[in-house]
N, CA and C of each residue as an Amber inpcrd file, in Angstrom:
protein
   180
 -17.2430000  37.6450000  17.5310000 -17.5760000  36.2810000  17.9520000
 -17.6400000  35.3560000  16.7470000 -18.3480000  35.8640000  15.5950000
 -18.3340000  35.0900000  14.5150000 -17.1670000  34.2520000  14.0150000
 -16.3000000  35.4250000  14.1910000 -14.6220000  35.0490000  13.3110000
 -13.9930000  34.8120000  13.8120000 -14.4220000  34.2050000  15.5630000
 -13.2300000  33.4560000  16.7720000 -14.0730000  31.9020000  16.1580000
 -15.5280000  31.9880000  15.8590000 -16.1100000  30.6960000  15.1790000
 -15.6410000  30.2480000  13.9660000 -15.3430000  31.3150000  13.7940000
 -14.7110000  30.2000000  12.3860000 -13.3620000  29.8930000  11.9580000
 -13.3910000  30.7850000  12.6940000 -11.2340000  30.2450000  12.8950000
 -11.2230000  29.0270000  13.3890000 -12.5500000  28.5780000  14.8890000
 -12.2690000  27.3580000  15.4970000 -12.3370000  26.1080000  14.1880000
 -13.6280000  26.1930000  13.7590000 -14.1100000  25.3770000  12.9370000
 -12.9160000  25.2810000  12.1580000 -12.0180000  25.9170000  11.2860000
 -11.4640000  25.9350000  10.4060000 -10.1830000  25.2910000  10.6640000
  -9.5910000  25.2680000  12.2110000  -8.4600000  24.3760000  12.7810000
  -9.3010000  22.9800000  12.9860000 -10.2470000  22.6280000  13.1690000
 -11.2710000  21.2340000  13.6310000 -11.4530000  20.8720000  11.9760000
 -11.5000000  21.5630000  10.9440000 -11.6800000  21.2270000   9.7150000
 -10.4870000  20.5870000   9.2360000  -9.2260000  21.6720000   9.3220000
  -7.5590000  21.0040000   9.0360000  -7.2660000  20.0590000   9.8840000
  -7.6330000  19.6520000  11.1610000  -7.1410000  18.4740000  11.4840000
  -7.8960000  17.3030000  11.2450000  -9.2120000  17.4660000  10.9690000
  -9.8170000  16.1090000  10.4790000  -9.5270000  16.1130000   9.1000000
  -8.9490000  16.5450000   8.3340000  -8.2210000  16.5060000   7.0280000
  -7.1520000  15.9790000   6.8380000  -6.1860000  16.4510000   8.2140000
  -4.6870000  15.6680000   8.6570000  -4.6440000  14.3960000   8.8590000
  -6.0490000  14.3680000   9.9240000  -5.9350000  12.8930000  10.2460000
  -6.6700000  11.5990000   9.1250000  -7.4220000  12.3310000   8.8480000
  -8.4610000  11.3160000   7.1750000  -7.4000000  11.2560000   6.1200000
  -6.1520000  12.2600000   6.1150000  -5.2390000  12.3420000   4.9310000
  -4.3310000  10.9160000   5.7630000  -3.7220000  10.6300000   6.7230000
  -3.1890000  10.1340000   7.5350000  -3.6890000   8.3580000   7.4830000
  -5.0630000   8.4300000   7.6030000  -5.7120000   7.0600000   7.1750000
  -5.7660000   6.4470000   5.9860000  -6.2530000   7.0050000   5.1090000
  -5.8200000   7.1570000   3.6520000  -4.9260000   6.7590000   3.2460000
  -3.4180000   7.4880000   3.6140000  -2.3550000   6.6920000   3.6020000
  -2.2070000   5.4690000   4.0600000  -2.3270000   5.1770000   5.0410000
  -2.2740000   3.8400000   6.1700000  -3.0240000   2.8290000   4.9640000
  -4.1430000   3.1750000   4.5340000  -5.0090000   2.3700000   3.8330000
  -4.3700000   1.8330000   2.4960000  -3.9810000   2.5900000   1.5040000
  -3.0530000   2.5610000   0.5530000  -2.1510000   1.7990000   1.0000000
  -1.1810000   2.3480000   1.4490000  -0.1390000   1.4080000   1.8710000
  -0.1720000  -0.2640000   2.2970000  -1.5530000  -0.1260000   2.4300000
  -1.9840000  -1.6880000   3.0750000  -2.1320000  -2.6330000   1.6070000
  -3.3130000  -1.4180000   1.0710000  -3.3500000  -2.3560000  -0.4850000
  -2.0960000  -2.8120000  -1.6540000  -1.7250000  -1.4390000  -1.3410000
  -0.1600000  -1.9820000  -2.5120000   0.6920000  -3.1340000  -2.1810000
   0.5970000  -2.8760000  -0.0630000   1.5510000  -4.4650000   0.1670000
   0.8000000  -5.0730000   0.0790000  -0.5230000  -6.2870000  -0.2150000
  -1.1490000  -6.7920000  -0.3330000  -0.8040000  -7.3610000  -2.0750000
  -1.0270000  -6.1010000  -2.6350000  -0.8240000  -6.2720000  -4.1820000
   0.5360000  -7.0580000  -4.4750000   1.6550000  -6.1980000  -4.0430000
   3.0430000  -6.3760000  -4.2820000   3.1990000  -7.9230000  -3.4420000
   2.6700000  -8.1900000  -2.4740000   2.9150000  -9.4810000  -1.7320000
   2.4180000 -10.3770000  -2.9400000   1.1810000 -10.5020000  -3.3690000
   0.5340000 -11.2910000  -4.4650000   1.4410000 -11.3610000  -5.7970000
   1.8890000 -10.1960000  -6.6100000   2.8570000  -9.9890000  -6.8450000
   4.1560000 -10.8750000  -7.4420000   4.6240000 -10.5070000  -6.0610000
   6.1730000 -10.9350000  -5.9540000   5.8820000 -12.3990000  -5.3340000
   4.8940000 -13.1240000  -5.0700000   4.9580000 -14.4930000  -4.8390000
   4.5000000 -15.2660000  -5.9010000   3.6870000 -14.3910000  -6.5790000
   3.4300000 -15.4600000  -7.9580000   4.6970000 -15.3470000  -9.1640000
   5.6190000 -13.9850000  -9.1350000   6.8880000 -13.7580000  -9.8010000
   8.1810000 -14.8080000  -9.1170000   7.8630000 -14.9480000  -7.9690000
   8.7310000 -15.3950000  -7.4310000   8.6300000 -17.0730000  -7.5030000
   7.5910000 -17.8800000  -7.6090000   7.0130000 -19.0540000  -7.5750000
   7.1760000 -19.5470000  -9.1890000   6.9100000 -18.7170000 -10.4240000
   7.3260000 -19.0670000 -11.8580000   8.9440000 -18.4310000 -11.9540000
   9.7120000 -17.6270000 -11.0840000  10.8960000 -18.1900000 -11.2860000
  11.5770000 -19.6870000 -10.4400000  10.9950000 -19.9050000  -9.7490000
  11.0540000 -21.1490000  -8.8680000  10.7790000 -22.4410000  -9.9030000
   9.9720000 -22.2570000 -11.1460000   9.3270000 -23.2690000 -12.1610000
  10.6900000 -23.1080000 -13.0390000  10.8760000 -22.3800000 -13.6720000
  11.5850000 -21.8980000 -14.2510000  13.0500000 -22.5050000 -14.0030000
  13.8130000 -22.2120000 -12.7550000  14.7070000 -22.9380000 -12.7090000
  15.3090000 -24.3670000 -12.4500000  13.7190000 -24.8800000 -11.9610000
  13.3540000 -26.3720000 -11.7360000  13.3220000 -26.8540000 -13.2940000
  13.2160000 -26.3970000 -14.4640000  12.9810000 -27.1900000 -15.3820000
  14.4950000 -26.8760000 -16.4650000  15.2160000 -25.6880000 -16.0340000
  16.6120000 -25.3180000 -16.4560000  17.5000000 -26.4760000 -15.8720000
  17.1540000 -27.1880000 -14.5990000  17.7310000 -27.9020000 -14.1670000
  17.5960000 -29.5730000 -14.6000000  16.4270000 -29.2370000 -14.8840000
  16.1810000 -30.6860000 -15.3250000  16.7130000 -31.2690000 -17.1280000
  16.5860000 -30.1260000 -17.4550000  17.3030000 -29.8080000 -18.7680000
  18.4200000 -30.3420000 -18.8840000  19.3690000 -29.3740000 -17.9320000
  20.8760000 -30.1460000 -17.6990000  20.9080000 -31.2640000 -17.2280000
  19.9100000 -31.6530000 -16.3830000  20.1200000 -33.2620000 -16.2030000
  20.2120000 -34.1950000 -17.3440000  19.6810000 -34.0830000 -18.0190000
  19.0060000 -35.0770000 -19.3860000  19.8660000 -35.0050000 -20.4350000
């Protein structure tokens, strides 16, 4: 009886591991696009400066 108990426990242990490993991910993934969004809009906004004043250059 013991070792039908702990076999159970031990599949109820690996899947709340699967699924907390599973969130975890989800979670991560949220922060990096968050990061990378912040990112690539402030990279993207000083090349936007950048070619506004290359242009104005050639104007002049």
């Amino acid at each position: 009886m013991d070792k039908v108990l702990g076999i159970i426990i031990f599949v109820i242990a690996c899947f709340v591991i699967v699924k907390m490993w599973e969130l975890l991910e989800t979670v991560i993934a949220g922060i990096l696009r968050f990061f990378g969004g912040l990112i690539g809009g402030a990279f993207t906004r000083s090349l936007e400066k950048y070619e506004e004043s290359k242009n104005q250059e050639n104007r002049d």
